[in-house]
ChimeraX commands (.cxc) that place a marker at each C-alpha (Angstrom):
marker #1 position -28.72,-37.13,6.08 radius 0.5
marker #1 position -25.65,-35.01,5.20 radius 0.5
marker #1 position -25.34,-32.60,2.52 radius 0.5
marker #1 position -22.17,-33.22,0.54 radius 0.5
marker #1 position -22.22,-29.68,-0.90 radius 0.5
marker #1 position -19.74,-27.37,1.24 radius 0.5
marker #1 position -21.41,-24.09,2.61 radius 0.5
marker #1 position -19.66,-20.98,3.87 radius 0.5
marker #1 position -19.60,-21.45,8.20 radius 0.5
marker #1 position -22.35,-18.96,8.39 radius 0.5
marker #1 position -24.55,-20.40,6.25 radius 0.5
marker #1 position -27.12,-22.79,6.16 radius 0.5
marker #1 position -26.35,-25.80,3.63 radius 0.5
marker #1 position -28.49,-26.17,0.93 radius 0.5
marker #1 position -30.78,-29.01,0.46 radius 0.5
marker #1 position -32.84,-30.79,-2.84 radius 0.5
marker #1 position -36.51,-31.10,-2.79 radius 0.5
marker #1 position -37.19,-34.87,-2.32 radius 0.5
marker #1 position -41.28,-33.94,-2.73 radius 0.5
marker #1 position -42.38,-31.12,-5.10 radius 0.5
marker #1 position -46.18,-29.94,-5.57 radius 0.5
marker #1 position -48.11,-30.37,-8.59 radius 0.5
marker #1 position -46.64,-26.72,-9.63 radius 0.5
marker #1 position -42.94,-27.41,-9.40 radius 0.5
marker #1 position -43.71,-30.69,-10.89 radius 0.5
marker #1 position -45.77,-29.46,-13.77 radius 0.5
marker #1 position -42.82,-26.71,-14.07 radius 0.5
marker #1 position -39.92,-28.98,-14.23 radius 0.5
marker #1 position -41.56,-31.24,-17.10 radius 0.5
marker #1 position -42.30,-27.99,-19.52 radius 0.5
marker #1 position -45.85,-28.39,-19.63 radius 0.5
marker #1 position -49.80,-26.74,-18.09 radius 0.5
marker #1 position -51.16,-27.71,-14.54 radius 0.5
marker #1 position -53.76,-28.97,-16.66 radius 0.5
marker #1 position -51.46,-31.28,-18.97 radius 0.5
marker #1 position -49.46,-32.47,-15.55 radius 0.5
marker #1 position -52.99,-33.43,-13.91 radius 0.5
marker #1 position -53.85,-35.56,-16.72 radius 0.5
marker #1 position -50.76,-37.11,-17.16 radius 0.5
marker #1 position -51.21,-37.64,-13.25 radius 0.5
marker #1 position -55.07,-39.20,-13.97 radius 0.5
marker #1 position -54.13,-41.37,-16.31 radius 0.5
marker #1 position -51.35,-42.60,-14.30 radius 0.5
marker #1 position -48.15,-41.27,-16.25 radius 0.5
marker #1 position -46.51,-40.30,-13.25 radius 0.5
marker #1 position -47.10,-41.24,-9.33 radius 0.5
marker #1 position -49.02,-38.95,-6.81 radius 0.5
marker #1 position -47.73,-39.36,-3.30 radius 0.5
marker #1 position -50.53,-41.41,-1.21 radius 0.5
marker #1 position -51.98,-38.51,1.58 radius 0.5
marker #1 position -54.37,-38.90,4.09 radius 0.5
marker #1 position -57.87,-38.25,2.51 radius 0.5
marker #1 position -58.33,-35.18,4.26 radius 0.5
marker #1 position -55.10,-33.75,2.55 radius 0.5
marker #1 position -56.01,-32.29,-0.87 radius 0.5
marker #1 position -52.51,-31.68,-2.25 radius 0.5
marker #1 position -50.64,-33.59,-4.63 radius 0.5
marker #1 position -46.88,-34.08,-4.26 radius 0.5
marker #1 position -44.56,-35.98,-6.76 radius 0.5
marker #1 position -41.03,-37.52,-5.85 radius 0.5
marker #1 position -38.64,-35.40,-7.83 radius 0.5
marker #1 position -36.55,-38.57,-8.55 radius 0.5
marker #1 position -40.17,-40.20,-10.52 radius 0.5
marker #1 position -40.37,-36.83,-12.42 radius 0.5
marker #1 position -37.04,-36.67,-13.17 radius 0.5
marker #1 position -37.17,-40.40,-14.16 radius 0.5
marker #1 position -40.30,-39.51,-16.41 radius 0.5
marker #1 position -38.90,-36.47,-17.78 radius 0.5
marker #1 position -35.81,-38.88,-18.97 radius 0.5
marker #1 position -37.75,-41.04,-20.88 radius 0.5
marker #1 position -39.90,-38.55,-22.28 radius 0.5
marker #1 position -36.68,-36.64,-23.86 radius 0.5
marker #1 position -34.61,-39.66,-24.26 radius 0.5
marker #1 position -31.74,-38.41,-21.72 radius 0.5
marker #1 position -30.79,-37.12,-18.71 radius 0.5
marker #1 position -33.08,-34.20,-16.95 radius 0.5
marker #1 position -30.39,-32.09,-14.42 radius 0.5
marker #1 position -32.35,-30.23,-12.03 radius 0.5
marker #1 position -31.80,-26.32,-11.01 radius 0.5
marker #1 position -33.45,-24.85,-8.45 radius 0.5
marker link #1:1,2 radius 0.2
marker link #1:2,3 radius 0.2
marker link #1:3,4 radius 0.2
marker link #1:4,5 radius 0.2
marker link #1:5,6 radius 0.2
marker link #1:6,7 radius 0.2
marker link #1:7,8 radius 0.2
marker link #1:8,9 radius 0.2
marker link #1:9,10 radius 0.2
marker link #1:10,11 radius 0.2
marker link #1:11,12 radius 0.2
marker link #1:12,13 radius 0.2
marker link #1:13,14 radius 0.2
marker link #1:14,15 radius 0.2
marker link #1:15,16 radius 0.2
marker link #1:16,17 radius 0.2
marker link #1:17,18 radius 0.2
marker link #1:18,19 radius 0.2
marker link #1:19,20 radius 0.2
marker link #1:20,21 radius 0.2
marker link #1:21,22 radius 0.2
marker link #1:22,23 radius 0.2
marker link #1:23,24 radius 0.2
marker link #1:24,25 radius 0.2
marker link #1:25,26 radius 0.2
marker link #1:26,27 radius 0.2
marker link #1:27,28 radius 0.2
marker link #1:28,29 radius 0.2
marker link #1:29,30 radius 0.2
marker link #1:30,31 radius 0.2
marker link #1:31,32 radius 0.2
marker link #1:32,33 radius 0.2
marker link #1:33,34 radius 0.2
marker link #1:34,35 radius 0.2
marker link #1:35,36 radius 0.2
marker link #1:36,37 radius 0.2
marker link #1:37,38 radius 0.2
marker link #1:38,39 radius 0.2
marker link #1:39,40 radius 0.2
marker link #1:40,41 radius 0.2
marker link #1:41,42 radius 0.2
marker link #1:42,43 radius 0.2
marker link #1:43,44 radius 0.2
marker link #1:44,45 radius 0.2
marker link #1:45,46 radius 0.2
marker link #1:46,47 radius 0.2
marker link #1:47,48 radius 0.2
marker link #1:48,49 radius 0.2
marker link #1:49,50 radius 0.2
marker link #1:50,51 radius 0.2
marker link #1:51,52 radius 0.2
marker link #1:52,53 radius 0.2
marker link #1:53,54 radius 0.2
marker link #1:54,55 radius 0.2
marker link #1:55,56 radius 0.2
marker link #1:56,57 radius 0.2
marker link #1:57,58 radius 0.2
marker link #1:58,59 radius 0.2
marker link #1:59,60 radius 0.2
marker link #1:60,61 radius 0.2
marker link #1:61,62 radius 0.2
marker link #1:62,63 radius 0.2
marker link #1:63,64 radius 0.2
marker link #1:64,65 radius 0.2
marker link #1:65,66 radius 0.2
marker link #1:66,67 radius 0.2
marker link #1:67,68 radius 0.2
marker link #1:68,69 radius 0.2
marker link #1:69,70 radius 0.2
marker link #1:70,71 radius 0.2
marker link #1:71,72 radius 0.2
marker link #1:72,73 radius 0.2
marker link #1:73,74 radius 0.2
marker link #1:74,75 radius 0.2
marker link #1:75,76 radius 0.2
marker link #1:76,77 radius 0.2
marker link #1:77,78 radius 0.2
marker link #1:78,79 radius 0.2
marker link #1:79,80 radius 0.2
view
Protein backbone atom coordinates (compact mmCIF):
# COMPACT_ATOMS: atom_id res chain seq x y z
CA UNK A 1 0.00 0.00 0.00
CA UNK A 2 1.36 3.44 -0.98
CA UNK A 3 1.03 6.54 0.86
CA UNK A 4 -0.18 9.32 -1.42
CA UNK A 5 1.06 12.02 0.99
CA UNK A 6 4.63 13.34 -0.25
CA UNK A 7 7.43 13.20 2.49
CA UNK A 8 10.73 15.05 2.51
CA UNK A 9 13.60 12.15 0.99
CA UNK A 10 14.81 11.70 4.47
CA UNK A 11 11.86 11.00 6.00
CA UNK A 12 9.72 8.30 6.70
CA UNK A 13 6.06 8.78 5.12
CA UNK A 14 3.42 9.01 7.35
CA UNK A 15 0.76 6.48 7.69
CA UNK A 16 -3.23 6.41 9.24
CA UNK A 17 -4.14 4.05 11.92
CA UNK A 18 -6.38 1.42 10.23
CA UNK A 19 -6.91 -0.25 14.06
CA UNK A 20 -7.03 2.03 17.14
CA UNK A 21 -7.37 0.70 20.91
CA UNK A 22 -10.25 1.22 23.02
CA UNK A 23 -8.34 4.63 24.19
CA UNK A 24 -7.87 6.30 20.85
CA UNK A 25 -11.25 5.08 20.04
CA UNK A 26 -12.98 6.29 23.14
CA UNK A 27 -10.81 9.63 22.44
CA UNK A 28 -11.82 10.27 18.95
CA UNK A 29 -15.73 9.92 19.78
CA UNK A 30 -15.53 12.66 22.84
CA UNK A 31 -16.59 10.45 25.43
CA UNK A 32 -15.19 8.02 29.00
CA UNK A 33 -13.49 4.50 28.55
CA UNK A 34 -16.40 3.65 30.47
CA UNK A 35 -19.12 5.24 28.04
CA UNK A 36 -16.99 3.67 24.85
CA UNK A 37 -17.13 0.08 26.62
CA UNK A 38 -20.74 0.22 26.89
CA UNK A 39 -21.45 1.51 23.73
CA UNK A 40 -19.02 -1.46 22.71
CA UNK A 41 -21.35 -4.08 25.06
CA UNK A 42 -24.28 -3.20 23.77
CA UNK A 43 -23.05 -3.46 20.35
CA UNK A 44 -22.96 0.33 19.12
CA UNK A 45 -19.81 -0.08 17.55
CA UNK A 46 -17.67 -3.34 16.39
CA UNK A 47 -14.72 -4.86 18.47
CA UNK A 48 -12.16 -6.49 16.25
CA UNK A 49 -12.52 -10.50 16.73
CA UNK A 50 -8.89 -11.59 18.71
CA UNK A 51 -7.79 -14.76 19.66
CA UNK A 52 -9.23 -15.50 23.20
CA UNK A 53 -6.04 -15.27 24.78
CA UNK A 54 -5.72 -11.57 23.52
CA UNK A 55 -7.45 -9.22 26.00
CA UNK A 56 -7.35 -5.98 23.98
CA UNK A 57 -9.97 -4.39 22.11
CA UNK A 58 -9.25 -2.67 18.80
CA UNK A 59 -11.85 -0.73 16.62
CA UNK A 60 -11.47 -0.02 12.74
CA UNK A 61 -11.05 3.71 12.59
CA UNK A 62 -13.22 3.75 9.40
CA UNK A 63 -16.46 2.00 11.87
CA UNK A 64 -15.69 4.81 14.43
CA UNK A 65 -15.46 7.33 12.12
CA UNK A 66 -18.65 5.93 10.43
CA UNK A 67 -20.35 5.95 14.00
CA UNK A 68 -19.09 9.19 14.97
CA UNK A 69 -20.90 10.51 11.54
CA UNK A 70 -24.10 9.44 12.40
CA UNK A 71 -23.93 10.33 15.85
CA UNK A 72 -23.20 14.20 14.83
CA UNK A 73 -25.04 14.10 11.64
CA UNK A 74 -21.79 14.85 9.38
CA UNK A 75 -18.55 14.21 8.52
CA UNK A 76 -15.83 13.27 11.45
CA UNK A 77 -12.05 14.37 9.82
CA UNK A 78 -9.49 12.70 11.71
CA UNK A 79 -6.09 14.41 13.17
CA UNK A 80 -3.59 12.60 14.58
Amino acid sequence: MNDTRSAAPDQVPVRDPILVDEIEASRLCGVSRPTFRKWADEGRVTRIPLPANLRRNLYRLADLEAFVDALAGGPMTHKA
